[in-house]
N, C-alpha and C positions, 0 to 999 in steps of 0.2 A: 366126804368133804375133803379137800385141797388141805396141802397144809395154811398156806393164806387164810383160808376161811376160818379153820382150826384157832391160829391166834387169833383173829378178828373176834370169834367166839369167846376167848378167853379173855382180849383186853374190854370187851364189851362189859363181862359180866363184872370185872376191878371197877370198871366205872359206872353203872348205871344209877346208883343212888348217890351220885356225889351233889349234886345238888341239893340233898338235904342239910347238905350245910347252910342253907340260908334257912333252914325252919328250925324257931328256935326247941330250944332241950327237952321244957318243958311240955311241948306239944309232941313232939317223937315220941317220946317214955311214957307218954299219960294213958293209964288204964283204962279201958272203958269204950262206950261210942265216938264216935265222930262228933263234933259240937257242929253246928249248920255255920256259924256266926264265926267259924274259922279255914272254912273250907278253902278260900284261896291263900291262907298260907299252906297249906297241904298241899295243894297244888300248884302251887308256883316254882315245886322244885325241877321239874324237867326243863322248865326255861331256862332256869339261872346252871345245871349240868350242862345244859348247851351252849351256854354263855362261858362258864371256865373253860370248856375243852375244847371252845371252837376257836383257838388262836394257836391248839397242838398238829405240829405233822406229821400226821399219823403216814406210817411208810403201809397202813394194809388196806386192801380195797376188796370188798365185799360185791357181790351180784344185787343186784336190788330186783 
């Protein structure tokens, strides 16, 4: 890998679960299964990471 890619590797991995900040506390830390009846908060966290980070300019560009 480039070094480009290298950071892009790195800054990817600082961010990929920032969007768990909109899933509250108690649902992250809760022991156990999956509740069916909470599932899109669970899921609603890649949207709202893509929502913080999409206003950063990011200086790395990755191959896709």
């Amino acid at each position: 890998m480039s070094d480009n890619e290298i950071q892009g590797v790195k800054t990817a991995a600082l961010l990929h679960d920032i969007g768990k900040l909109a899933v509250p506390e108690h649902i992250l830390f809760e022991a156990g299964a999956a509740d069916a009846g909470r599932v899109p908060e669970d899921r609603i966290h890649p949207q709202v990471g893509a929502e913080i980070i999409s206003g950063v300019p990011f200086r790395i560009r990755c191959r896709r």
